[in-house]
Residue, then its C-alpha position, 0 to 999 in steps of 0.5 A: x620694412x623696405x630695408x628689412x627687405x631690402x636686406x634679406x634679398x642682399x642676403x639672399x643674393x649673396x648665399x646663392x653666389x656663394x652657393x653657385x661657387x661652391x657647386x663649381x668647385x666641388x664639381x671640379x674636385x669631383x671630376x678629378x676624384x675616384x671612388x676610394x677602391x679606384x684610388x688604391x695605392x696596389x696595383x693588385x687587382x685581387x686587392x682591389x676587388x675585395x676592397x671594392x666589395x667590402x666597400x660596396x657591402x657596407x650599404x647593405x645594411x642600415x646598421x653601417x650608417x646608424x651605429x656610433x662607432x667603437x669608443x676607441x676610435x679616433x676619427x676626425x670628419x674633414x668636409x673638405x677633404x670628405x666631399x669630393x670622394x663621398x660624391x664620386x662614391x655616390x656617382x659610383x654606386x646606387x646602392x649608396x644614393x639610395x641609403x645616404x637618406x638614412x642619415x637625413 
């Protein structure tokens, strides 16, 4: 029983070190990181704003987030790639915190 315990702490410990350098890391990223319409290739102030409100639009509805897209797309999800915009995204609009806990 002692070093099954004694394994479990291990564990344990090892899962919150890994965790603390992930948190580390993703706040890097995320301090580098722009909310998508901030990072748009135009410099068309026009363009930016209908893509920020297009953006913003989506979490105006529940639908957004519980449909399966059309069948024919093609979409392949990168967590590493998705996090550090999905967290600058969050920082960057209320409205989004609040319906992420749609998903979960």
């Amino acid at each position: 029983a002692t070093k099954v315990i004694s394994t479990i702490e291990e564990e344990r410990t090892k899962l919150q070190q890994e965790q603390e350098r992930t948190t580390l890391t993703v706040s890097t990223q995320v301090s580098n990181i722009k909310p998508p319409w901030e990072d748009l290739p135009s410099s068309d102030k026009r363009i930016t704003e209908e893509v920020k409100t297009a953006i913003l639009g989506l979490t105006a509805s529940k639908r957004s987030f519980l449909n399966a897209p059309p069948e024919d797309i093609n979409f392949e999800f990168n967590y590493e790639q998705a996090l550090p915009v999905a967290l600058a995204s969050l920082k960057a609009d209320p409205k989004l915190e609040r319906a992420r806990f749609y998903l979960v």
